[in-house]
Structure formats: structure tokens, C-alpha cells
C-alpha positions in Angstrom: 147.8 250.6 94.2 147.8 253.8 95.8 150.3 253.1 98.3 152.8 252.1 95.2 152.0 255.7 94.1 153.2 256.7 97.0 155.9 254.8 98.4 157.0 255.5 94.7 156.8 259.4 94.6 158.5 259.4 98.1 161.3 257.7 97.5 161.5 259.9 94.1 161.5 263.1 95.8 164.0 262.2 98.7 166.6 261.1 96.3 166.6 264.4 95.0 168.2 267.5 96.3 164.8 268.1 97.9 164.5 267.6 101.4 162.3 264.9 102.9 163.1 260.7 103.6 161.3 257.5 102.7 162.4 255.2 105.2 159.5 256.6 107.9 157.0 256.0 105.0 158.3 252.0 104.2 158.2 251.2 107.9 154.4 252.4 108.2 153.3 250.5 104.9 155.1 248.0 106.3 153.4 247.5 109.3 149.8 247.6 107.6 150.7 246.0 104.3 153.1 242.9 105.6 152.1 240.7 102.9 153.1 243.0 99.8 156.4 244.1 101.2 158.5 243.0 97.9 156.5 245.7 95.9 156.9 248.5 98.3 160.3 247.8 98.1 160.3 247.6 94.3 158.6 250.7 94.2 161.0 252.8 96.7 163.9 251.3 94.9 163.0 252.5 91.8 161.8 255.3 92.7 164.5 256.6 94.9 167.0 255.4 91.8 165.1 257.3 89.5 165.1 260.2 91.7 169.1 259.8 91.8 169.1 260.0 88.5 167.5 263.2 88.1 170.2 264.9 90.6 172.8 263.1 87.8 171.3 264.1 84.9 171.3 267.7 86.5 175.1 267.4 87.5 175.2 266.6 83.4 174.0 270.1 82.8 175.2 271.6 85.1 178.8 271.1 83.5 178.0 273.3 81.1 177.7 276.2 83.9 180.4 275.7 86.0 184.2 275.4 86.0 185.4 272.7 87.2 187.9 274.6 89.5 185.0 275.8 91.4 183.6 272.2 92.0 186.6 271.1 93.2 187.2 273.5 96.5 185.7 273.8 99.3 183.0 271.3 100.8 183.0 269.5 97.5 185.9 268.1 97.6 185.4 265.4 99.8 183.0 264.2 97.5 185.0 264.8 94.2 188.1 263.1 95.4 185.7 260.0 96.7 184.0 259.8 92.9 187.9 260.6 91.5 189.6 257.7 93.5 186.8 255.0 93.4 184.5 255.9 90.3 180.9 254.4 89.9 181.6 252.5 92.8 181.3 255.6 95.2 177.5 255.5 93.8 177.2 252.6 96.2 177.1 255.0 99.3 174.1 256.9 97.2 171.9 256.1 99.6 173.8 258.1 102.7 171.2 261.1 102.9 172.5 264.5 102.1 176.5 262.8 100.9 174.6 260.7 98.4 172.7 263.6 96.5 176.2 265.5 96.3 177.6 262.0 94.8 175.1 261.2 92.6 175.4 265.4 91.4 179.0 265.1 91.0 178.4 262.0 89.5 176.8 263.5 86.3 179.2 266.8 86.6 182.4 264.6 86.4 180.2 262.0 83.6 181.0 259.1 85.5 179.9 256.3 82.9 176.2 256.6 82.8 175.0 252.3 83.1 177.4 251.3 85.6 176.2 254.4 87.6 173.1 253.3 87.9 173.2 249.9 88.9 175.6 250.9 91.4 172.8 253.3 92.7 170.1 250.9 92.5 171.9 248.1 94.6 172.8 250.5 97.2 169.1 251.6 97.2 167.9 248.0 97.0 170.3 247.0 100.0 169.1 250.1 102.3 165.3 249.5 101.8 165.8 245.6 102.1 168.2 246.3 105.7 165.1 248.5 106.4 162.1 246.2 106.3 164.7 243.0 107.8 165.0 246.0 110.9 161.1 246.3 111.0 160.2 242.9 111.2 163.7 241.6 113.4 163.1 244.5 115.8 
């Protein structure tokens, strides 16, 4: 139960603007916990969602502080024009460290519908953890 916790609060806090990465953690309770690798992968998922979440919810809020001529310059704009052109779908690349916080921030600036956002997160974040444990036992 522990390791839940933890693969849970890992996953939370990298998907945040916070620096830090779950995948290390997976492949160790991988390799001593074989047998329950379905939760650990539920938990991550979720987690790591959740923690996209918080990084849209913030983007949200953080609309109300900044024009949105000074989102769209500079090293933003990359990810502006991706969410502009292709929507919630862009969310699928949420799991791409460091782009994927920006997205998922932008994502609540620019109030890309709110549902389709995040199951567009969680089935990038469910595909990335499930690539990782096929890696660690294929390797």
C-alpha cells in the first residue's frame, strides 16, 4: 500500500511544474513488485493526470493575470499555436516532460474544454507508463 502512496505522489508532483520524473521510480517497483504492475500503473496514471491538472487549473487562474498578448510571444508560442491548431488533442503529447507542463498550463490559460482535456491527458499518461513497464520487462 505504501508503494501506491508513492508511485502516486511521484507521478503527482512530476506532472506539475515542479521538477522531478516518475519513470526511474515505476521501473524500480517494477522490478520488486512484478506481480502488481497494473496498480502501479493505475496509480502513476492517475496521479501524474491529476498532477496535469493542477498545472491546468493554474493556467485557469492565471488568465486572470496576464494578457494574452504576453502569452503568445516568445518561447510560448510554439506551444500556443500547437494547442490553437490541434485543441485538446495537443494534450496527447502531455506526457513529453518540460513541453507537456507548458501544454497542459496553456491548456487552462486558453480554456481548452475542460473533459475532453483530460482524457486526452490520461491516455497519453496511460500509454507512456504502459510503453514503460512493456520496455522493462522486453529489455
Amino acid at each position: 500500500m505504501a508503494e501506491l502512496w508513492l508511485m502516486f505522489s511521484a507521478a503527482f508532483l512530476a506532472a506539475t511544474l515542479l521538477p522531478g520524473g516518475s519513470e526511474l521510480l515505476l521501473i524500480g517497483m517494477l522490478n520488486q513488485h512484478e506481480a502488481s504492475w497494473e496498480a502501479l500503473v493505475a496509480m502513476a496514471t492517475i496521479g501524474n493526470t491529476l498532477g496535469s491538472m493542477t498545472s491546468y487549473y493554474l493556467g485557469y487562474l492565471g488568465r486572470f493575470a496576464l494578457a494574452p498578448e504576453d502569452m503568445s510571444k516568445g518561447k510560448y508560442k510554439q506551444s500556443m499555436n500547437l494547442l490553437q491548431r490541434y485543441g485538446y488533442w495537443a494534450l496527447l503529447l502531455a506526457w513529453i516532460p518540460i513541453i507537456g507542463d507548458v501544454l497542459c498550463l496553456f491548456a487552462g490559460w486558453m480554456r481548452v474544454v475542460f473533459f475532453p482535456s483530460v482524457i486526452m491527458i490520461f491516455i497519453g499518461k496511460l500509454a507512456r507508463y504502459l510503453a514503460i513497464v512493456i520496455l522493462v520487462w522486453y529489455w
